[in-house]
N, C-alpha and C positions, 0 to 999 in steps of 0.2 A: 504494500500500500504506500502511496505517494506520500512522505511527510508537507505537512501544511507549517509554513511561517505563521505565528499569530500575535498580535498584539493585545494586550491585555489592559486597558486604562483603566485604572481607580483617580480618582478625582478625591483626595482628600478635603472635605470638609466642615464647617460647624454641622451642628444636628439639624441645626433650622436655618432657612433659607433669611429669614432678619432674623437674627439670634437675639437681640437686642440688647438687656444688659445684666450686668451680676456673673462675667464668664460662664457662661451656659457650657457647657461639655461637651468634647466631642464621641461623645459611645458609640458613633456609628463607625469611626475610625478603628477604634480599638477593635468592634468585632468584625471589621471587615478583617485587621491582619490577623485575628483568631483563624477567620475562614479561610484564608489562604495558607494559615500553617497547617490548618487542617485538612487541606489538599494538596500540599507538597508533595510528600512519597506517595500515594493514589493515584498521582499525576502522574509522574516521573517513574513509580511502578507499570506504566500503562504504553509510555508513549519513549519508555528510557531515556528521555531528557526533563534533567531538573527545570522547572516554570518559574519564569520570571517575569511576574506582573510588574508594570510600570505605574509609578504613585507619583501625583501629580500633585503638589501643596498649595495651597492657598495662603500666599502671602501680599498679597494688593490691602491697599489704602483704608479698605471697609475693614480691615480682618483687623488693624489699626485703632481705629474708631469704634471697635467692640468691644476687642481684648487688653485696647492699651498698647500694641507693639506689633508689627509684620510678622515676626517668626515666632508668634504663640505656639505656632503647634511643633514647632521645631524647640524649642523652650520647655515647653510642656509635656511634651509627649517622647520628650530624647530619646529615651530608653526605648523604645516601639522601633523610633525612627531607624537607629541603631543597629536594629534586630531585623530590619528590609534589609538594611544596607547589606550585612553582613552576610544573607543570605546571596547577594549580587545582585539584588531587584535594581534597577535605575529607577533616577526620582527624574521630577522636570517640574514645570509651576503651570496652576491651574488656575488664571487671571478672570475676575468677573469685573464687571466696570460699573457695580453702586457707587450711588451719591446718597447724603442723608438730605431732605426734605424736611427743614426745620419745621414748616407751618403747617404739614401733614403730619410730621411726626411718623414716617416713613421710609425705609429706604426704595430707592428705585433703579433700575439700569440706565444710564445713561449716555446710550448707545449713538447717540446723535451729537454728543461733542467727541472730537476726531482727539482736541489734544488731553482729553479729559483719559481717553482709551488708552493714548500711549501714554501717558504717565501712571495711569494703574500697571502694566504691563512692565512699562523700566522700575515701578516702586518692587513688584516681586522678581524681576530678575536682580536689582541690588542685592535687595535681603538676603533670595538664595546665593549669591556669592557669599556674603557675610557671612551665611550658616557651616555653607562648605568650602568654600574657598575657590570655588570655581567657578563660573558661567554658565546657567544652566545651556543644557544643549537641545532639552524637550519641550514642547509647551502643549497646551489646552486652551481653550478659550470657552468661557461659562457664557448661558441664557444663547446656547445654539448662534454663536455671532463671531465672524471674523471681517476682517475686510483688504484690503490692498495693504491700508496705511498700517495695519497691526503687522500683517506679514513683513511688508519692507522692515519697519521697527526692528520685527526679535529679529531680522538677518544682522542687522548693522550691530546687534545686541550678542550676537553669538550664538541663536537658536537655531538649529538645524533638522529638526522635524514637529509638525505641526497635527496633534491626531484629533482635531476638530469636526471636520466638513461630516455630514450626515448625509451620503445622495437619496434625494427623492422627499427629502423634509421640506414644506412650504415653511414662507417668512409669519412670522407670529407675533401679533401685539399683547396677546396675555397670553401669561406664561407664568405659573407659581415661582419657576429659576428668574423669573424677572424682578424679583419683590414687587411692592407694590403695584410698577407699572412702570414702562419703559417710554424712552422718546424718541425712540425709532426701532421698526421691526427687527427680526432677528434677519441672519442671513440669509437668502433664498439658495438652497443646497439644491435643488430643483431637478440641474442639470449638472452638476458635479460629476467627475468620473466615480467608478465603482474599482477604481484599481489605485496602487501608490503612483502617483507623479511628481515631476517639479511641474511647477505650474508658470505659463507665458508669461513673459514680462507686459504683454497687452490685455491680459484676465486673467485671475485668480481662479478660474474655473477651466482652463483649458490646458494640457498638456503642452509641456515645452515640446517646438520639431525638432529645436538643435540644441548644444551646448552653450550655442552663445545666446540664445533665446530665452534660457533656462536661468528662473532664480534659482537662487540657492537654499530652498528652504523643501524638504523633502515632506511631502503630503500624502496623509496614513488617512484616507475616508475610513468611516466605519462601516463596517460589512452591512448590505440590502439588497433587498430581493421583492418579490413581486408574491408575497408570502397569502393573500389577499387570491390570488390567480390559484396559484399552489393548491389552496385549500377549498378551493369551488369544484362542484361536480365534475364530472368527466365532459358533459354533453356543452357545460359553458367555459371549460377549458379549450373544447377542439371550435368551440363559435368564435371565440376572440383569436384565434388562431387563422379561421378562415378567413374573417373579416379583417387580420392585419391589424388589429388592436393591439396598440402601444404597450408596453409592458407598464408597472406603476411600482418599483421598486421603493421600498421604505425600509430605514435602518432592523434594524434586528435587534433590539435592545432587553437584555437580561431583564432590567428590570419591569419591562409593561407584563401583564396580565396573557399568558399560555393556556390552548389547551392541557397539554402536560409539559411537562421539564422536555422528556421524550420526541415530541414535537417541535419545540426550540431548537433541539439537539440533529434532529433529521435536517429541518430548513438551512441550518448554519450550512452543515457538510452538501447541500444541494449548492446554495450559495457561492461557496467556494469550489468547487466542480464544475459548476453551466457560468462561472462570472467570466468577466474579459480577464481574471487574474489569481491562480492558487492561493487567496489568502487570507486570512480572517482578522476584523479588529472589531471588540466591542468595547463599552464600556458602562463603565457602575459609579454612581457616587454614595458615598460614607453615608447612607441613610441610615437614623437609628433606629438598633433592633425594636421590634416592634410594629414600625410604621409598615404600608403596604410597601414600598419601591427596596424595601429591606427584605422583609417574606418572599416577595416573587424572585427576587434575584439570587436569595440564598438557596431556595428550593431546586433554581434551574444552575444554580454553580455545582451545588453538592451532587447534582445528578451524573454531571459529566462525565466522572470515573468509572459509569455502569455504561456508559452510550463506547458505541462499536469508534464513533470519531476522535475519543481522548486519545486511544493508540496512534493520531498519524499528527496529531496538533503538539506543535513547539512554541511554547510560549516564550519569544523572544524581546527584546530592546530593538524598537522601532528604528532606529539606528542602524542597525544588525546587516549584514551582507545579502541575508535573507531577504527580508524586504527591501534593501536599497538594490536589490537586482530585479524588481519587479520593476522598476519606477524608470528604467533610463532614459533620455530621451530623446526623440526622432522615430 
């Protein structure tokens, strides 16, 4: 069986999306890296290579204005952090772009000022050098949003892969990851590739032809599929087929609500087999235990040591030769 490159994004977080004040906790952190030591050897039993999820911190401006300082959870939670490191997990920063809303008493994204974006962006790429001592090389970008100006930014910043883009996600004005409310839509992922590329120095959305065409900033879409098509009868499967109907691929994401774990588990490995590219990336954020986007995600991770697809998935650093061999460009 073909082994699969995969990308694993955790997106460290507060518990709540406005955590608001009295340091609130992060328990959904802590049990995520519960969960991941608790599929270490499962995984690595299964697929004989040890898995290395990539954990993305939140150290921008709001995380500041909550906790008192950028690197709370590097501060706070050291001993955890420590204990990825150690295992070889890569970190990177996972930038959201709130602002507080004194007269609402509110946070909100504020997605519509450009230098508002890159100064949350260069505020956690400082801190994370502070923390580690080096430049982050990964990033995320929170409330489903990137744009031109963030990508050029982390290039000039020293970032070298971006595991954002969602293909087949519309732009969205509410959105609970938005807090309150945003001032401009999220990114329209629409028409994104469904494979890693660099992307054109004339759109964010279009694969480089050439080297010299090509920024420098390697793009991890998350894995999507037309899961929606997949799961309809046979007789409206071969109708949209005849008729030449568009495929309507939408991320794959752990945490929304599955038939069973089982089902997640079939889609992914179809995904990755019928895509333009052998590969898989999803992602999770630190929701706390309890909440639903914690239960669904945990039910469909703990599953995956039983699915026939853990045996052929390497869960690697986005970085990795693996994936940067998918991406070349022309």
């Amino acid at each position: 069986m073909k082994p699969i490159p995969a990308v694993w994004r955790i997106d460290i977080e507060p518990d709540d999306f406005q955590p608001g004040s009295g340091l609130p906790p992060w328990t959904g952190f802590l049990a995520a890296a519960d969960l991941v030591d608790g599929l270490r050897d499962r995984l690595a039993d299964r697929s004989g290579a040890a898995p290395h999820p990539t954990w993305f911190l939140r150290l921008d401006p709001d995380i500041e204005r909550c906790y008192g300082r950028c690197d709370f959870v590097v501060d706070h939670y050291r001993d955890c952090i420590d204990r990825l490191r150690a295992h070889g997990d890569p970190l990177g920063i996972h930038v959201h772009y709130y602002r507080w809303d004194e007269q609402r008493r509110v946070s909100y994204s504020d997605h519509a000022d450009t230098a508002w974006t890159v100064r949350c962006l260069e505020t956690a790429a400082r801190t994370f050098a502070h923390c580690f001592g080096e430049t982050p090389r990964r990033a995320s970008h929170g409330g489903y949003f990137v744009t031109d100006a963030l990508v050029d930014r982390a290039i000039a910043l020293g970032i070298e892969v971006d595991v954002t883009p969602e293909p087949g996600r519309y732009p969205h004005r509410e959105n609970v990851t938005f807090g309150d409310y945003t001032t401009a839509p999220s990114t329209d992922f629409r028409h994104y590739p469904r494979r890693p590329y660099y992307p054109s120095r004339a759109a964010l959305d279009v694969p480089a032809r050439s080297a010299e065409d090509a920024r420098r900033m390697l793009m991890v879409p998350l894995t999507a599929y037309d899961y929606r098509r997949a799961g309809s009868p046979w007789y409206r499967r071969l109708a949209k087929t005849a008729l030449a109907r568009p495929y309507q691929h939408m991320p794959l994401n752990p945490w929304k609500e599955w038939p069973t774990p089982d089902t997640f588990w079939d889609l992914v490995a179809r995904a990755a087999d019928e895509g333009p590219a052998c590969y898989v990336a999803l992602a999770v954020r630190t929701d706390p235990p309890g909440s639903a986007g914690h239960r669904m995600a945990r039910a469909v991770l703990d599953h995956l040591p039983s699915h026939p697809i853990s045996q052929r998935l390497r869960f690697v650093d986005p970085l990795s030769p693996e994936i940067r061999a998918l991406a070349a460009p022309g």
